[in-house]
PDB file of the backbone (N, CA, C, O) and the ligand in Angstrom, with CONECT records:
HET     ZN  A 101       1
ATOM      1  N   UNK A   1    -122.465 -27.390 193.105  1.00  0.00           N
ATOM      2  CA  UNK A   1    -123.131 -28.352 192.214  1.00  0.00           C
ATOM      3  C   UNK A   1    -122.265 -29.607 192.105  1.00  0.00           C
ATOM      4  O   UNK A   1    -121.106 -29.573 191.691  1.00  0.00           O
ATOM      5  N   UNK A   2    -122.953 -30.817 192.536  1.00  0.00           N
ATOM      6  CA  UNK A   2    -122.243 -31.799 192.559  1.00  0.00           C
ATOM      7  C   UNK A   2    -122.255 -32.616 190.759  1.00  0.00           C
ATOM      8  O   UNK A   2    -123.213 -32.740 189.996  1.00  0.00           O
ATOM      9  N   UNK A   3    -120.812 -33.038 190.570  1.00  0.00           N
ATOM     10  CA  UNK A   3    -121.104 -33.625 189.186  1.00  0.00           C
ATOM     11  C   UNK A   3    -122.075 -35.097 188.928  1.00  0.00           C
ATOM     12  O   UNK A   3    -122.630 -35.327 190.003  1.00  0.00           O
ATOM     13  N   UNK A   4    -122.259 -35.594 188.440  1.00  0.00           N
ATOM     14  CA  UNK A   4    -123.457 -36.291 188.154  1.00  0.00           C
ATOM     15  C   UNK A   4    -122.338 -37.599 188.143  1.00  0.00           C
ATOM     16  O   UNK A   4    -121.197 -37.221 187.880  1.00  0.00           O
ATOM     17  N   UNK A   5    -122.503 -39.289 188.423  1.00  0.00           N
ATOM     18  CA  UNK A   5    -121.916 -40.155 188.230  1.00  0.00           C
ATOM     19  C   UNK A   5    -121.195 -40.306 187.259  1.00  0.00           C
ATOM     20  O   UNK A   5    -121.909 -40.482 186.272  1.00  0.00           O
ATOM     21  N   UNK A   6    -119.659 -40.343 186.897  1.00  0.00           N
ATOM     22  CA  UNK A   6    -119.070 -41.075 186.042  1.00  0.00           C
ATOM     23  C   UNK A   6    -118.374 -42.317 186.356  1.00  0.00           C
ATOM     24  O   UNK A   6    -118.181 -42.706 187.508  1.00  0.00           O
ATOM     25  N   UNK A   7    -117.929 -43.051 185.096  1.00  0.00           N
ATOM     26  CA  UNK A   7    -117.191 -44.252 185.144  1.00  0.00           C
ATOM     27  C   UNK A   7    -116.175 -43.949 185.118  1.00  0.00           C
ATOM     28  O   UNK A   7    -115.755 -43.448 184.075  1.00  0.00           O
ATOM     29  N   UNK A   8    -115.148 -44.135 186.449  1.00  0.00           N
ATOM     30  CA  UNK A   8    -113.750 -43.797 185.946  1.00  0.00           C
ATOM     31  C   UNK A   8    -113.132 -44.256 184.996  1.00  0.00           C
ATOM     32  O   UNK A   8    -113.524 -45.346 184.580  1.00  0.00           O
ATOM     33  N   UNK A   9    -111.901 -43.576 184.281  1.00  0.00           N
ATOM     34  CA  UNK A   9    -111.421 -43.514 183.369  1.00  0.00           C
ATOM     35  C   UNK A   9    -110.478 -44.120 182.921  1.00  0.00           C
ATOM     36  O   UNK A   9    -110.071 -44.070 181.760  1.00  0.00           O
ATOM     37  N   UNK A  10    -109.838 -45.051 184.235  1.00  0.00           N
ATOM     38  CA  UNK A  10    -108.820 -45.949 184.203  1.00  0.00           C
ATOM     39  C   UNK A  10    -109.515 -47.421 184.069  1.00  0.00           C
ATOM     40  O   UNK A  10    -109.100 -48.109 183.136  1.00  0.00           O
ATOM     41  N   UNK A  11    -110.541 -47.978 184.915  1.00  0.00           N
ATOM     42  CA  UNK A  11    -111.197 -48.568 184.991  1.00  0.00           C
ATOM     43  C   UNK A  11    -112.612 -49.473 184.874  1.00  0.00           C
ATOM     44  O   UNK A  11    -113.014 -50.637 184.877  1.00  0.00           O
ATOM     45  N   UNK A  12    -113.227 -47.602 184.732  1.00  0.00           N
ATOM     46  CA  UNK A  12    -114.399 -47.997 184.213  1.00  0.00           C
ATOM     47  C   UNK A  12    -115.242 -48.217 185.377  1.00  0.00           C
ATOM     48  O   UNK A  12    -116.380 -48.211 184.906  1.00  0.00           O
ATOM     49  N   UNK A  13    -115.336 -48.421 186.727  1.00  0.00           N
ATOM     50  CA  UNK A  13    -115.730 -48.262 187.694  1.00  0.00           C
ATOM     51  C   UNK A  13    -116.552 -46.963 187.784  1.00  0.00           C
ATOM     52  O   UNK A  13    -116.005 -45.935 187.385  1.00  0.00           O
ATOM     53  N   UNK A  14    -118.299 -46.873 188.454  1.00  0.00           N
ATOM     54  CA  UNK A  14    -118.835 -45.872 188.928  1.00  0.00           C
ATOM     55  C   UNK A  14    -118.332 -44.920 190.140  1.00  0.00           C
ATOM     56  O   UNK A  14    -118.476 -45.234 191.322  1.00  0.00           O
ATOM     57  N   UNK A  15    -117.672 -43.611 189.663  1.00  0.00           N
ATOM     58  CA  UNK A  15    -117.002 -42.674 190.780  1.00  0.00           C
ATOM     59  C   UNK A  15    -117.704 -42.457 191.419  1.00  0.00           C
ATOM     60  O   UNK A  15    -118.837 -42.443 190.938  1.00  0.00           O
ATOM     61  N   UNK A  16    -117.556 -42.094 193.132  1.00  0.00           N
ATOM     62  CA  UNK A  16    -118.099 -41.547 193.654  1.00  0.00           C
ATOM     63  C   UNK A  16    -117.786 -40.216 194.220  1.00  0.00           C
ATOM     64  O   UNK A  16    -116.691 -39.833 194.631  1.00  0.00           O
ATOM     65  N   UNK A  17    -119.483 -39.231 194.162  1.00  0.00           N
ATOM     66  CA  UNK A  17    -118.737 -37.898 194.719  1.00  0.00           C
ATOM     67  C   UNK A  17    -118.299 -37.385 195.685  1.00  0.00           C
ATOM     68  O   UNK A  17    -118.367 -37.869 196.815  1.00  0.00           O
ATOM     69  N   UNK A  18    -117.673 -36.103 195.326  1.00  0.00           N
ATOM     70  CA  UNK A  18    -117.118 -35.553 196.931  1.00  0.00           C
ATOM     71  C   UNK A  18    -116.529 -34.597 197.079  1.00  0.00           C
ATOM     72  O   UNK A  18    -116.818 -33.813 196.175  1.00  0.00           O
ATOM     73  N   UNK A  19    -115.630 -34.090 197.932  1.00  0.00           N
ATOM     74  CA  UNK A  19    -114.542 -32.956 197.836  1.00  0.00           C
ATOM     75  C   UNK A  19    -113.640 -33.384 198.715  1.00  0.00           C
ATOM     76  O   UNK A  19    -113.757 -34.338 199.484  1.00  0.00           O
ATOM     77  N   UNK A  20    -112.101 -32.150 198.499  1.00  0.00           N
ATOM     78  CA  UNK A  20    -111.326 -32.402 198.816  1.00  0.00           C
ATOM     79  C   UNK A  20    -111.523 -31.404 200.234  1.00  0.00           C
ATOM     80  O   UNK A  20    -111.922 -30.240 200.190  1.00  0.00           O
ATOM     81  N   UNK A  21    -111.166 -32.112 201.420  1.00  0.00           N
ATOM     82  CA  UNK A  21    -111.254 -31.139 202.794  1.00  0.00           C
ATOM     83  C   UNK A  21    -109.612 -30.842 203.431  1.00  0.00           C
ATOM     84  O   UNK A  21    -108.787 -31.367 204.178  1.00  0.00           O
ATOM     85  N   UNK A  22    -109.843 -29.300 202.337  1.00  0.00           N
ATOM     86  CA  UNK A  22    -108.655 -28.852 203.144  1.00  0.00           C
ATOM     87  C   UNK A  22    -108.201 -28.191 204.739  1.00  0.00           C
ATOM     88  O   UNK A  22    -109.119 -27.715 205.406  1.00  0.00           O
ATOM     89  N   UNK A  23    -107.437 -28.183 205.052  1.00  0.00           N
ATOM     90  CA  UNK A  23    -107.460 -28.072 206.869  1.00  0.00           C
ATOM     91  C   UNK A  23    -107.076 -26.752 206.786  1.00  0.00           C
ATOM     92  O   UNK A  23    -106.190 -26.397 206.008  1.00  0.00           O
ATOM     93  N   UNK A  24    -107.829 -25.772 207.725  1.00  0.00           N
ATOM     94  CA  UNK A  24    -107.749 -24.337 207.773  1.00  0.00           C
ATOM     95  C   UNK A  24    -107.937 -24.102 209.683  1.00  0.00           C
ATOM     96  O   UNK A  24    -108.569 -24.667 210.576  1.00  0.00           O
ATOM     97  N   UNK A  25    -107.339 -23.378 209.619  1.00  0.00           N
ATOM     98  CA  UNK A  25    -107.564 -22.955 211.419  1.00  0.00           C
ATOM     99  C   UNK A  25    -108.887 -22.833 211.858  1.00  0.00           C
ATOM    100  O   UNK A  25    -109.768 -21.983 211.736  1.00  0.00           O
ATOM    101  N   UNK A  26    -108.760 -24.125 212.505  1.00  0.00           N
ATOM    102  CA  UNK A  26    -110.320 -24.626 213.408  1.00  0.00           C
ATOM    103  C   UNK A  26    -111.134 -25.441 212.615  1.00  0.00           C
ATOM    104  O   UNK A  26    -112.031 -25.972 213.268  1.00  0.00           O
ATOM    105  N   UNK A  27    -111.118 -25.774 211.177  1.00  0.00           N
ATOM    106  CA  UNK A  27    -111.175 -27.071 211.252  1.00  0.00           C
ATOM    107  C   UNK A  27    -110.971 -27.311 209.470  1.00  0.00           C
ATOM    108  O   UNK A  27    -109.894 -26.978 208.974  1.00  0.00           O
ATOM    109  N   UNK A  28    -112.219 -27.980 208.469  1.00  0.00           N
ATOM    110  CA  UNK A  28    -111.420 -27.882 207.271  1.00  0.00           C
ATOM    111  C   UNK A  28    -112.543 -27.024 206.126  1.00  0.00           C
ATOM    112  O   UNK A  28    -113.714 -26.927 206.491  1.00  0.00           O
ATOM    113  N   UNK A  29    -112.340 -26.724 205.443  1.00  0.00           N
ATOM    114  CA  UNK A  29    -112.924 -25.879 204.025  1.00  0.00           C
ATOM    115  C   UNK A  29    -112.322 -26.382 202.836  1.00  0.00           C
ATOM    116  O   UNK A  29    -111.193 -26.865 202.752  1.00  0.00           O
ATOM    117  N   UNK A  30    -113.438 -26.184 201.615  1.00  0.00           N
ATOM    118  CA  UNK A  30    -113.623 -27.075 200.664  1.00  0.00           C
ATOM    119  C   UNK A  30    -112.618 -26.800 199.719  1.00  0.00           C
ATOM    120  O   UNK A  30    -112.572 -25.578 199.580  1.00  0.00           O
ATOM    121  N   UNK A  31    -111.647 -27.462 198.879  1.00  0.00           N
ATOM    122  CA  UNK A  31    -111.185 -26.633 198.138  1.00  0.00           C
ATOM    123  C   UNK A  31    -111.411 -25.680 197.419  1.00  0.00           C
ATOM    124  O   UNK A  31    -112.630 -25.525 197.501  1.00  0.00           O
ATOM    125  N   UNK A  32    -110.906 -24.747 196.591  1.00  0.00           N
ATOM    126  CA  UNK A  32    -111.248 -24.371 195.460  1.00  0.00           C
ATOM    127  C   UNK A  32    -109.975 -24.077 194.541  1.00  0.00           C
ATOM    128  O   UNK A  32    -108.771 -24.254 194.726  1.00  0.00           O
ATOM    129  N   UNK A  33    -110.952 -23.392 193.138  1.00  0.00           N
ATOM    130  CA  UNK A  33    -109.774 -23.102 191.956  1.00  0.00           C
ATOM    131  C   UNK A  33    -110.126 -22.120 192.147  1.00  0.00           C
ATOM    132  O   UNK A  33    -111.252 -21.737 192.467  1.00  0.00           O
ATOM    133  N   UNK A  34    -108.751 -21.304 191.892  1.00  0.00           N
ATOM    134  CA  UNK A  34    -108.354 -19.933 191.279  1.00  0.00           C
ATOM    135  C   UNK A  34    -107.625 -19.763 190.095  1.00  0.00           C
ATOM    136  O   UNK A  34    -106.826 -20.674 189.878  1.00  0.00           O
ATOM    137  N   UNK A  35    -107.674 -18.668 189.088  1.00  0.00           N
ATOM    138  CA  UNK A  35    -107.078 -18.407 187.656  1.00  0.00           C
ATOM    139  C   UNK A  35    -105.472 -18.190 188.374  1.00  0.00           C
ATOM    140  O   UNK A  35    -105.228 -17.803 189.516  1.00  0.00           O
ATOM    141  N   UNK A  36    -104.540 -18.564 187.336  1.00  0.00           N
ATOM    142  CA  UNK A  36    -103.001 -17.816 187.270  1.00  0.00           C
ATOM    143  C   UNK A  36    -102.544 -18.518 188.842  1.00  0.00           C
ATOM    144  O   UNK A  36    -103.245 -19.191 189.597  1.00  0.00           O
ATOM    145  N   UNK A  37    -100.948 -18.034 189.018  1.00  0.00           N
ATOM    146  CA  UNK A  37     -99.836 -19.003 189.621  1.00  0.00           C
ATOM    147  C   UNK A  37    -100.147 -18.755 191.439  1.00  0.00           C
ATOM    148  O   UNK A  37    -100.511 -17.646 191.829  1.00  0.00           O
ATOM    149  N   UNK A  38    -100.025 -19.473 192.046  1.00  0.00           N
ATOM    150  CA  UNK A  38    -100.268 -19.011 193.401  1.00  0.00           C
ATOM    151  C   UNK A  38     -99.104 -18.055 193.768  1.00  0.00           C
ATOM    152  O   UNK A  38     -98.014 -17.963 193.203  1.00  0.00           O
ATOM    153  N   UNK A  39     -99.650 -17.243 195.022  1.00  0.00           N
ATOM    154  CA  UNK A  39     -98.653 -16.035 195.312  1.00  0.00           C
ATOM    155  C   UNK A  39     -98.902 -16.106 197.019  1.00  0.00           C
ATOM    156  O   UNK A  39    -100.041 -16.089 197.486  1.00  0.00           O
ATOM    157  N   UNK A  40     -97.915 -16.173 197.707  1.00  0.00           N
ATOM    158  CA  UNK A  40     -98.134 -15.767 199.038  1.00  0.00           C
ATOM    159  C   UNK A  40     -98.123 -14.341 199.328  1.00  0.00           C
ATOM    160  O   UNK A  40     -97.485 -13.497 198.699  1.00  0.00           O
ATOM    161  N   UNK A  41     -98.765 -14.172 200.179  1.00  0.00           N
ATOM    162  CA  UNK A  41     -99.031 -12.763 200.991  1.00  0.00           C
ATOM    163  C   UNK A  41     -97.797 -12.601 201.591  1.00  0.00           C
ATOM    164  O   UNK A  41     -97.252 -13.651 201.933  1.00  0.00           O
ATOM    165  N   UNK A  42     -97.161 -11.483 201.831  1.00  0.00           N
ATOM    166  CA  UNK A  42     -96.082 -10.829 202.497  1.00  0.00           C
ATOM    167  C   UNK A  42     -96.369 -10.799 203.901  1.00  0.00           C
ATOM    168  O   UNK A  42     -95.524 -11.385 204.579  1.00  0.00           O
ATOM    169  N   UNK A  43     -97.112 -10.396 204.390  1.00  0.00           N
ATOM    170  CA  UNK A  43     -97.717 -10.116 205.547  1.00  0.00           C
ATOM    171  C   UNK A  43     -97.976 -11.728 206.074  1.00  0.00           C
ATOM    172  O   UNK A  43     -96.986 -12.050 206.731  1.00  0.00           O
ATOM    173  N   UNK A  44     -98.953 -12.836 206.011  1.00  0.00           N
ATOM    174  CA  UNK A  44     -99.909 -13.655 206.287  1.00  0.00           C
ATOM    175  C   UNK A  44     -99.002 -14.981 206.224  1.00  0.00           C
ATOM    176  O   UNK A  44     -98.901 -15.892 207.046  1.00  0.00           O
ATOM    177  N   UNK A  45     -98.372 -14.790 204.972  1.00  0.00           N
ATOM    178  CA  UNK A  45     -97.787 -15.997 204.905  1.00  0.00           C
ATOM    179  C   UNK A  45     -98.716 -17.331 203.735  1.00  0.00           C
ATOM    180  O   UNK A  45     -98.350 -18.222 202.970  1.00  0.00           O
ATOM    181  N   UNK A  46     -99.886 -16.827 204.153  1.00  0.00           N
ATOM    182  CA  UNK A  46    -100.754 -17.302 202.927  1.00  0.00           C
ATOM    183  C   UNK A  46    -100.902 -16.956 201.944  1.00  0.00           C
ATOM    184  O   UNK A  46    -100.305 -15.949 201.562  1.00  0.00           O
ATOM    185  N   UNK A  47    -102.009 -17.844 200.883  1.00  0.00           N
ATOM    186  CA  UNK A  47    -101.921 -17.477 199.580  1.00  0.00           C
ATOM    187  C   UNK A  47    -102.682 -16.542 199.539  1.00  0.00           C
ATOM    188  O   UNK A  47    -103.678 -16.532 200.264  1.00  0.00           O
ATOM    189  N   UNK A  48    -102.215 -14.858 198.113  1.00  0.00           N
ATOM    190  CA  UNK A  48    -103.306 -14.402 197.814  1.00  0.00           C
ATOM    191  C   UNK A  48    -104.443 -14.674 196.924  1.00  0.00           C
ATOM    192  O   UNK A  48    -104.270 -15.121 195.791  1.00  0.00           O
ATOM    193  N   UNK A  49    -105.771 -14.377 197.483  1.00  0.00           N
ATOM    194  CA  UNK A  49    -106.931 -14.815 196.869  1.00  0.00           C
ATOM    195  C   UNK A  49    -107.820 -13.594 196.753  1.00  0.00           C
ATOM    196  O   UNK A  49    -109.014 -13.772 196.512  1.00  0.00           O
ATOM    197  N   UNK A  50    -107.319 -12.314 196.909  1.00  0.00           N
ATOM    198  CA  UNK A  50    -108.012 -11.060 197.122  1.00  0.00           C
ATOM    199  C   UNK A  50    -108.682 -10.834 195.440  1.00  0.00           C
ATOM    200  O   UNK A  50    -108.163 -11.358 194.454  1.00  0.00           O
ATOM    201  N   UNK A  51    -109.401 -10.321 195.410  1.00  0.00           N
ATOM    202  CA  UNK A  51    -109.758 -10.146 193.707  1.00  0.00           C
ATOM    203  C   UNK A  51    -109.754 -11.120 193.084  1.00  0.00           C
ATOM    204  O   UNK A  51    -109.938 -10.800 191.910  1.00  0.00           O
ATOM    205  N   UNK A  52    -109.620 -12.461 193.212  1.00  0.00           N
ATOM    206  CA  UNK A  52    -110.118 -13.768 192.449  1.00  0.00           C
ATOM    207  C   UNK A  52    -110.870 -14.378 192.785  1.00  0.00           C
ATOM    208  O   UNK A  52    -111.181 -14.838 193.884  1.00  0.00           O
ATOM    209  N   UNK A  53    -111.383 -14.459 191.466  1.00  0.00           N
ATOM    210  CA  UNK A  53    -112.789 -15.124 191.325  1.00  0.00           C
ATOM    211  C   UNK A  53    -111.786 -17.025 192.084  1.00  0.00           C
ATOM    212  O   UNK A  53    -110.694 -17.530 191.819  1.00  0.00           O
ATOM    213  N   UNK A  54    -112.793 -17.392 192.909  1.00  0.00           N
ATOM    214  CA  UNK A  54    -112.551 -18.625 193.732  1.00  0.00           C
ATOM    215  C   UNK A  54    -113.634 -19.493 193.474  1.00  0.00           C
ATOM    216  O   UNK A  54    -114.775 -19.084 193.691  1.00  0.00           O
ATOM    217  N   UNK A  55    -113.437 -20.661 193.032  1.00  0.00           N
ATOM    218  CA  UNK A  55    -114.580 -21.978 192.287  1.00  0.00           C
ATOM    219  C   UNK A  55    -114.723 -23.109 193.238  1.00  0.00           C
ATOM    220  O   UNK A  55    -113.856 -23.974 193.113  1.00  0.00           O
ATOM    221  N   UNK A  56    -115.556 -23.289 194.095  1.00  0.00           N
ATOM    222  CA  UNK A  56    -115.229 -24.716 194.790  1.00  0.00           C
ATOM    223  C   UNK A  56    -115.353 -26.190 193.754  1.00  0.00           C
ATOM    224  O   UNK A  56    -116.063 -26.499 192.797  1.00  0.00           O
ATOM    225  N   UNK A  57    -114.127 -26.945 194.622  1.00  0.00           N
ATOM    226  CA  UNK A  57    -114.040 -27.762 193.809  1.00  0.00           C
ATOM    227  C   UNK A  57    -114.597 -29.063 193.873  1.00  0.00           C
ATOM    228  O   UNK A  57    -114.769 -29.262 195.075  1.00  0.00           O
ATOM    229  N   UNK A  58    -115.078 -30.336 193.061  1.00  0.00           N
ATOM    230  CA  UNK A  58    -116.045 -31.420 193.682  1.00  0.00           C
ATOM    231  C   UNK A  58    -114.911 -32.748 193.077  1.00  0.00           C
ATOM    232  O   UNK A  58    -114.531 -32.793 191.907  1.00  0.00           O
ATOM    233  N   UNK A  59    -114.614 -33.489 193.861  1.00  0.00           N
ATOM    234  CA  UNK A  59    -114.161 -34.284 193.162  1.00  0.00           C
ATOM    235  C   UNK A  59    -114.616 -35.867 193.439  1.00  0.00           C
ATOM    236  O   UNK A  59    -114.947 -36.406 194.495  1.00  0.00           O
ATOM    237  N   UNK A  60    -114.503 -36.415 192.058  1.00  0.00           N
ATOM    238  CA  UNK A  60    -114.970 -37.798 192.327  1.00  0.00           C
ATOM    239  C   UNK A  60    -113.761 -39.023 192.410  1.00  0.00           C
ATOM    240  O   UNK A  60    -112.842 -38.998 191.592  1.00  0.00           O
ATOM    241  N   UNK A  61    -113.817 -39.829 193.203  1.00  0.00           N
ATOM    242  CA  UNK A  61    -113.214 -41.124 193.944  1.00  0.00           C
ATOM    243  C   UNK A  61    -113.552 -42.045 193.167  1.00  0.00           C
ATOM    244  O   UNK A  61    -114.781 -42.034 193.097  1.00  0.00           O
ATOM    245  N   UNK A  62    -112.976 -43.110 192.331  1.00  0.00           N
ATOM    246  CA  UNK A  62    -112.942 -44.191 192.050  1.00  0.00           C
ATOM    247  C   UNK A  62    -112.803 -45.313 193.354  1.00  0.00           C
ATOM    248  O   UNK A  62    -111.700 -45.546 193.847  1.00  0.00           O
ATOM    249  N   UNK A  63    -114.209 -46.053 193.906  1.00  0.00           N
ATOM    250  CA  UNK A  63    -113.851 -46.437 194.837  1.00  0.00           C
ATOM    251  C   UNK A  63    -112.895 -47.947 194.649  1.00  0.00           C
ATOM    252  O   UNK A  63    -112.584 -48.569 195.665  1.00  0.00           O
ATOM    253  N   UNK A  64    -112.527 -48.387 193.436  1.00  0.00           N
ATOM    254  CA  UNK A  64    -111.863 -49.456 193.152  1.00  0.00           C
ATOM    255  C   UNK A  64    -110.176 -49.462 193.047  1.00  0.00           C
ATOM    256  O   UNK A  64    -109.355 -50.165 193.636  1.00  0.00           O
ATOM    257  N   UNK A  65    -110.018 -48.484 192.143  1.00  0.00           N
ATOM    258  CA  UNK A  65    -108.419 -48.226 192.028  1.00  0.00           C
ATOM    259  C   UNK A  65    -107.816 -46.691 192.621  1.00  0.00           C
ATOM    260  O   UNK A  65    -106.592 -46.574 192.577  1.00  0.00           O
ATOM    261  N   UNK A  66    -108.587 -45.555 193.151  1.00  0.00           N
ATOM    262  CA  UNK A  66    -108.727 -44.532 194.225  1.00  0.00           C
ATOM    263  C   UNK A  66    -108.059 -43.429 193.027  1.00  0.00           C
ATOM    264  O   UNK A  66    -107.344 -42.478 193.344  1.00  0.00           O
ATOM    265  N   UNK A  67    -108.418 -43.741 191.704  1.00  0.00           N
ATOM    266  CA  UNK A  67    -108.551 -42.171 190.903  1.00  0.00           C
ATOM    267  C   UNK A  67    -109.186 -41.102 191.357  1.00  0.00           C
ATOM    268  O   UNK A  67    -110.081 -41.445 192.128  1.00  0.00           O
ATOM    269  N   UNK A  68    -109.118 -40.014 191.222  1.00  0.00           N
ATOM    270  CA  UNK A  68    -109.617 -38.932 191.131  1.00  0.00           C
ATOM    271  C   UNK A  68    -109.504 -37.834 190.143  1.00  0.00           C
ATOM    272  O   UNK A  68    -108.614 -37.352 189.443  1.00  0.00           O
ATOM    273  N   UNK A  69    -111.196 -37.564 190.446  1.00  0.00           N
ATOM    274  CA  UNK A  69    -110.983 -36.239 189.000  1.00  0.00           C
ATOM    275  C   UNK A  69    -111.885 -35.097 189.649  1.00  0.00           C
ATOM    276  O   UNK A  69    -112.833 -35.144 190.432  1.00  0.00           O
ATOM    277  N   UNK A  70    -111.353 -34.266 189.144  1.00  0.00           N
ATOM    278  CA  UNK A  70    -111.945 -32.936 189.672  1.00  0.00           C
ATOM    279  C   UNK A  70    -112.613 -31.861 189.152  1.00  0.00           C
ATOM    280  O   UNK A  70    -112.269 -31.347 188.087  1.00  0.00           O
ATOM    281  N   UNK A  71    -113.583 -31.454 189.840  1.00  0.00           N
ATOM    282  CA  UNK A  71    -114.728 -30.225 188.706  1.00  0.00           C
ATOM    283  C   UNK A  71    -114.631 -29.287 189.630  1.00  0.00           C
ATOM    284  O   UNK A  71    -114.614 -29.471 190.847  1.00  0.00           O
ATOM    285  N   UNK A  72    -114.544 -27.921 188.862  1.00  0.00           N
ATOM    286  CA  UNK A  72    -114.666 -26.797 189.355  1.00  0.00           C
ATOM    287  C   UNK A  72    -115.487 -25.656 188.281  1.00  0.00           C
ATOM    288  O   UNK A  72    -115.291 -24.758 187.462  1.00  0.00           O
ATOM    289  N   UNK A  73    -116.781 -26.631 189.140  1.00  0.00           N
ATOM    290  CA  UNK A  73    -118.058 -26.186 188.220  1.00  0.00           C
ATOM    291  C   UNK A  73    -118.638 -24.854 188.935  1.00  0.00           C
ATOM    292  O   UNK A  73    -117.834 -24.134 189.527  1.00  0.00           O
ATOM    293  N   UNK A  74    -119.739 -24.574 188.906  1.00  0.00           N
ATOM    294  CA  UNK A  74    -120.843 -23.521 189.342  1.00  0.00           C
ATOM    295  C   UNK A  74    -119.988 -21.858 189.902  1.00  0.00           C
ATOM    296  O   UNK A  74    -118.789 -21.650 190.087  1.00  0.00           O
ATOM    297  N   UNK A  75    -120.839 -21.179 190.004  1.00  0.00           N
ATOM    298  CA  UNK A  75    -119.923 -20.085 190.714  1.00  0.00           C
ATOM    299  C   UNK A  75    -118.812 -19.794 191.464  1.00  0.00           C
ATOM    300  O   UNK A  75    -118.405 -20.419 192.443  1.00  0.00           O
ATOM    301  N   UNK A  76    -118.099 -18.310 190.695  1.00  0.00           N
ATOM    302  CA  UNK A  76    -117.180 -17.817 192.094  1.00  0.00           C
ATOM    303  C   UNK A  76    -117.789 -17.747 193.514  1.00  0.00           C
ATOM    304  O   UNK A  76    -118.996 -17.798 193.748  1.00  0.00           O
ATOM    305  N   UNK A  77    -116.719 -17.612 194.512  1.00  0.00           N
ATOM    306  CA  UNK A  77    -117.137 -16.865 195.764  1.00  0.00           C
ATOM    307  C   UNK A  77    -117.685 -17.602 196.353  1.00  0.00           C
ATOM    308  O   UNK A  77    -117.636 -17.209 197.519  1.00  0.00           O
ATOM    309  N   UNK A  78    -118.520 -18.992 196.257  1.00  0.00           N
ATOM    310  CA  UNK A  78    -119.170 -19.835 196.993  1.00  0.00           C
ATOM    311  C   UNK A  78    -118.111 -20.228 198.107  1.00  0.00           C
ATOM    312  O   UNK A  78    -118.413 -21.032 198.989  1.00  0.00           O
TER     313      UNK A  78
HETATM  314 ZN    ZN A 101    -110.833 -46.780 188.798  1.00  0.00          ZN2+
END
């Protein structure tokens, strides 16, 4: 769910939406939030995300002064 237009907050400028594209092997995936401190895997080297609830995240761009703010609205697991 994308958030609906705001005026950024520094400026006052109409944000625009979006997400953050993180780079994953072979190409990129959307961020998300997870509850509590990140933990790497022993094995992987990556973070664990096993049993957490995972929120994608939407964030909006101030296209004037390049704020950003971030929602991590609608369902886990998406
Ligand atoms: Zn701004």
């Amino acid at each position: 769910m994308m958030p609906e237009s705001l005026p950024c907050l520094r400026c006052k400028t109409p944000m625009e939406p979006g997400f953050i594209a993180d780079a994953t092997y072979g190409g990129n995936v959307q961020e998300k939030w997870a509850a509590g401190a990140a933990e790497n895997s022993a094995w992987w080297g990556t973070l664990k995300t096993k049993g957490k609830e995972l929120y994608p995240v939407s964030t909006l761009r101030c296209p004037k002064c390049g704020y950003l703010e971030s929602y991590a609205r609608g369902g886990p697991g998406l």
